[in-house]
C-alpha positions as CSV (number, residue, x, y, z in Angstrom):
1,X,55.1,-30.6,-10.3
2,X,58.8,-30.6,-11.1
3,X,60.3,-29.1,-14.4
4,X,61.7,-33.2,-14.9
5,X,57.8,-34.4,-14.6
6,X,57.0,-31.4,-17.0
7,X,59.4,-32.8,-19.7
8,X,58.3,-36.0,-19.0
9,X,55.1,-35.1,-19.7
10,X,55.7,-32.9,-22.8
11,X,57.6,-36.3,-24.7
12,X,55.3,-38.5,-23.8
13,X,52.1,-36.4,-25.3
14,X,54.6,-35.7,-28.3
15,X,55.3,-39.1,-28.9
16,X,52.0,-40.3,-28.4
17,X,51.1,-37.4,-31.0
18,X,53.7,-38.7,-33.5
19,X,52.4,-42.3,-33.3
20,X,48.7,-41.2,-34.3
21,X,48.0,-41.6,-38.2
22,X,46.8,-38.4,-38.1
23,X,47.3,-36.7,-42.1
24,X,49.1,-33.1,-42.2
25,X,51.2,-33.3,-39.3
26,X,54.9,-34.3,-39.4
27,X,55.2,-37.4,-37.5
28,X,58.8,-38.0,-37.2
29,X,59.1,-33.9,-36.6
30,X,57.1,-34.7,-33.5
31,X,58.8,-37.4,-32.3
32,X,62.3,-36.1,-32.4
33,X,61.3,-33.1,-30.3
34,X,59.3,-35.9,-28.2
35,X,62.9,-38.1,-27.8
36,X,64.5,-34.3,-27.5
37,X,62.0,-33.5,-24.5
38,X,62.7,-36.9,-22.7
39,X,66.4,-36.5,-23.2
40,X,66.5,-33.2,-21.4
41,X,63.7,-34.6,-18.8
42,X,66.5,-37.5,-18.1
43,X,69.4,-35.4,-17.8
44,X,67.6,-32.7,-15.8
45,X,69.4,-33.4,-12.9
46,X,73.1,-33.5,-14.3
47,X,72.4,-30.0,-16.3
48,X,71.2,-28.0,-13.0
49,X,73.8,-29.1,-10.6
């Protein structure tokens, strides 16, 4: 598995994570490292070449 589908991965369990009414946890922290995660996944390409 590529580093990309690794990101991809990661922000898409973070964001599912943030989404979940789940009391305690800091929703929007998770789903600004879960838009942070699929912005690197999407640029991956352009930052290692």
């Amino acid at each position: 598995m590529s580093a990309q589908a690794v990101l991809y991965v990661i922000a898409v369990i973070l964001l599912v994570l943030a989404a979940l009414p789940i009391p305690g946890t800091r929703g929007i922290n998770l789903a600004l490292l879960g838009a942070a995660a699929a912005l690197l996944a999407y640029s991956w390409n352009t930052i290692t070449a």
